[in-house]
C-alpha positions, -999 to +999 in steps of 0.1 A: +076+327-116+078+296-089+062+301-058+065+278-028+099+281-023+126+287-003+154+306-017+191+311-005+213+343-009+212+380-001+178+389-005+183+420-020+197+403-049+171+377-049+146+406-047+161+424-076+158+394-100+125+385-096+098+400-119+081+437-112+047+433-095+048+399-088+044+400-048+009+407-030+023+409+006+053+411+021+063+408+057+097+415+068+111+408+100+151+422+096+178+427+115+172+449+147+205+459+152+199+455+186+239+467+200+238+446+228+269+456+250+280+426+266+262+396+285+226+398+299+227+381+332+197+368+355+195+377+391+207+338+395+240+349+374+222+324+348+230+338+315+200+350+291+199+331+256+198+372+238+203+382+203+237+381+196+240+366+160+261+382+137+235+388+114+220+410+139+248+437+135+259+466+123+291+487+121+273+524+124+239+532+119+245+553+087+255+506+077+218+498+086+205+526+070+219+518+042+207+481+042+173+491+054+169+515+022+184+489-002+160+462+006+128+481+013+136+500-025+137+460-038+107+450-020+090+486-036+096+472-067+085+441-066+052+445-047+019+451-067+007+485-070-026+476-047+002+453-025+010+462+010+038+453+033+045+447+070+079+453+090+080+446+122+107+456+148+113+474+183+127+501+193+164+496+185+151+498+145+115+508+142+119+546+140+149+543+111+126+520+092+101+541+091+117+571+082+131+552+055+096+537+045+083+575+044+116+587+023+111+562-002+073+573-003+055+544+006+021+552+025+025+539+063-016+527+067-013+514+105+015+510+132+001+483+150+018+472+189+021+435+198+021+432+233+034+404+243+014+388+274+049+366+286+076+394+279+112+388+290+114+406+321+142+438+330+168+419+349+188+448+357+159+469+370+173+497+351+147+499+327+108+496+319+102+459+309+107+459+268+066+441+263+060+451+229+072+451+194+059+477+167+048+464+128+041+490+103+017+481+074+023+501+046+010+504+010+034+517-018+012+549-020-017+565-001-046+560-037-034+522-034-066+498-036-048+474-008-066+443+007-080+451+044-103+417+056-124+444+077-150+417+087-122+390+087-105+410+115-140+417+133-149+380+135-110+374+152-118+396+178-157+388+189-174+407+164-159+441+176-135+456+154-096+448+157-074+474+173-041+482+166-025+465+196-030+429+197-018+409+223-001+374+217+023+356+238+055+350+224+068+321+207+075+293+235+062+256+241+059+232+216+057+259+188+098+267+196+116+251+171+153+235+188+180+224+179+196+189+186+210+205+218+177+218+226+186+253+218+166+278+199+166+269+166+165+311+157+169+334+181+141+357+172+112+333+161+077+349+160+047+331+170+024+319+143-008+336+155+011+370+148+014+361+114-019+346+110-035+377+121-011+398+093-018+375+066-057+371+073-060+408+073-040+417+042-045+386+015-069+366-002-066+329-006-041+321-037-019+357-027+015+353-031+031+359+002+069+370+005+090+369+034+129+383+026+144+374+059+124+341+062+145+322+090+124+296+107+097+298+084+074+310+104+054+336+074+058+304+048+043+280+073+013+302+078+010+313+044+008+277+035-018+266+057-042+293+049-041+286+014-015+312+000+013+309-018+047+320-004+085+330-013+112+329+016+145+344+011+171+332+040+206+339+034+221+310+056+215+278+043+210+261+081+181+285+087+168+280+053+169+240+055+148+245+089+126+265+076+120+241+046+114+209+067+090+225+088+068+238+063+068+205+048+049+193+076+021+218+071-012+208+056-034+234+036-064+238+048-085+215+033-118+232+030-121+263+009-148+280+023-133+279+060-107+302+042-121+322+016-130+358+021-157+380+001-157+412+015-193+433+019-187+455-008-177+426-032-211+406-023-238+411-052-257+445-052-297+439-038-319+466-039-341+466-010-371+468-036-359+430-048-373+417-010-406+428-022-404+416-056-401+382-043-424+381-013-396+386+021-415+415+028-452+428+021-460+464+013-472+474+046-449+457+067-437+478+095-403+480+099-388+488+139-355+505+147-332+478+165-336+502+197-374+502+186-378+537+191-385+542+152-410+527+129-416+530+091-432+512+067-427+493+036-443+504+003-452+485-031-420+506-049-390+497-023-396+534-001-403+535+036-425+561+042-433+578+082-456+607+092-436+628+077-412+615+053-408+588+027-371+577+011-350+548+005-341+526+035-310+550+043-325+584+041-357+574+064-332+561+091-311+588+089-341+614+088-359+597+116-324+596+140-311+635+126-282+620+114-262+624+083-265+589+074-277+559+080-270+520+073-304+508+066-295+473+062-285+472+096-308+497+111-344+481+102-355+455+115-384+434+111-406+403+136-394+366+133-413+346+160-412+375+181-375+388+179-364+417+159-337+406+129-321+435+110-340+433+070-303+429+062-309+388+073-329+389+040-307+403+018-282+374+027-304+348+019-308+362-018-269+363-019-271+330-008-293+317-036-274+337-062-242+321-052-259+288-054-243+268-092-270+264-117 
């Protein structure tokens, strides 16, 4: 199947004729069906540039319902059983999608709030100002093997882990695409670090990526320059066109390593006895706690022993703290020119050789 495209028509239909399987992410941003009754004015009478598209509406709910079921069962289909999806929307829509997600039994994993840090304010003062849009990440069942970029999504946020409300300004500046008028291009454009952040989390480098209302391109373009591959599906050809000469301007990243992820539990096993086996640590060493309140030391078989107890690197640190278990790798530490390093700086560097060609 050909990937790095952009496809026009009804995207249900497109959906339905590609093969079973085939997709490893897919993020949807659909209609909101926002029923906007009449113009939004500024206090200055200055009309606001809102969503009116026809696109955008709806004759009844039980109409977008309808919709909303038809192309989430086609995305079901084609999305690998260890896929995921993510639908973002607000509050005009977000509640009947997921309802509709749960009906059709995939397994919601997060809702996650982007709050936007330059939100369009209430002009009519009627009202709390609308900051935020809700995604929903969603496998197709709760035993699914998904992608999650755990330490990926640690290193974003300053080594502490990522919350489910992330806060990004909307799309504005030089990232607005416009017309020849200098008009939005689309009307509901979403800024490229939102997608990063979606697409870094969920795929690995080489993923295929789909994006059934694709519009200004926004998912291809990202998907692109971190190295994955990508279907958009845009049923009007002007949006599509857009979309397609703007991710013609994006370069991959060049550099493999800056974008590929190996999660922890994929790294090679190393049993803690191997650092004696090849001389990191002696037998005898004394290993500290990183709050230095514990000590244990190393023995000739790969054991810590204390006063009073001897086990693996786990069960002495969670026997000294009375705790149920215990991260050694992370919780000894041994001297290097005076400083205390975790023994799990040791492990790494006999990853590192083992990764190392021939």
């Amino acid at each position: 199947m050909q990937s790095d495209v952009v496809k026009v028509g009804d995207c249900i239909e497109l959906m339905e004729a590609m093969p079973e399987g085939c997709v490893d992410m897919i993020f949807a941003d659909p209609p909101y069906n926002l029923q906007l009754a009449g113009d939004l004015v500024r206090p200055n009478h200055s009309k606001v540039d809102a969503v009116d598209d026809a696109w955008d509406q709806f004759d009844s709910y039980a109409a977008y319902d309808d919709f909303t079921r038809r192309w989430l069962r086609a995305a079901r289909r084609i999305l690998r059983d260890d896929g995921t999806l993510w639908v973002i929307g607000s509050y005009h829509n977000i509640f009947r999608v997921g309802t509709a997600l749960q009906d059709l039994e995939y397994w919601i994993l997060n809702d996650v709030i982007w709050r936007k840090s330059n939100p369009m304010p209430n002009f009519r003062g009627r009202r709390f100002t609308n900051a935020h849009e809700t995604l929903i990440w969603a496998s197709k069942d709760k035993d699914a093997r998904y992608t999650f970029n755990y330490a990926s999504m640690k290193s974003l946020n300053d080594d502490l882990q990522m919350r489910s409300d992330w806060l990004i300004p909307i799309c504005n500046g030089g990232e607005r695409l416009r017309d020849e008028e200098g008009n939005k291009a689309h009307s509901t454009q979403k800024p490229e670090a939102l997608l990063h952040r979606a697409i870094m989390a969920a795929t690995k480098p080489g993923d295929l990526v789909l994006d059934p209302f694709l519009g200004s391109g926004t998912t291809a373009a990202v998907a692109k320059k971190l190295g994955r591959r990508y279907i958009g599906l845009e049923r009007e050809e002007r949006y599509a066109e857009l979309a397609r000469k703007r991710i013609a301007q994006v370069s991959p990243v060049a550099d493999l390593e800056a974008i590929t992820i190996v999660a922890k539990r994929d790294e090679p096993r190393v049993p803690f006895g191997t650092l004696i086996e090849r001389g990191l640590l002696e037998p005898g060493t004394v290993l500290v706690s990183q709050n230095k309140r514990w000590q244990a030391k190393v023995r000739a078989d790969g054991s810590l022993i204390t006063a009073d107890f001897k086990g693996s690197i786990h069960q002495v640190g969670a026997q000294v703290q009375g705790a149920p278990a215990c991260n050694g790798w992370q919780f000894w530490c041994y001297k290097v020119e005076g400083k205390l390093e975790p023994i799990d700086r040791l492990r790494q560097v006999i990853r590192d050789e083992m990764s190392q060609p021939n």
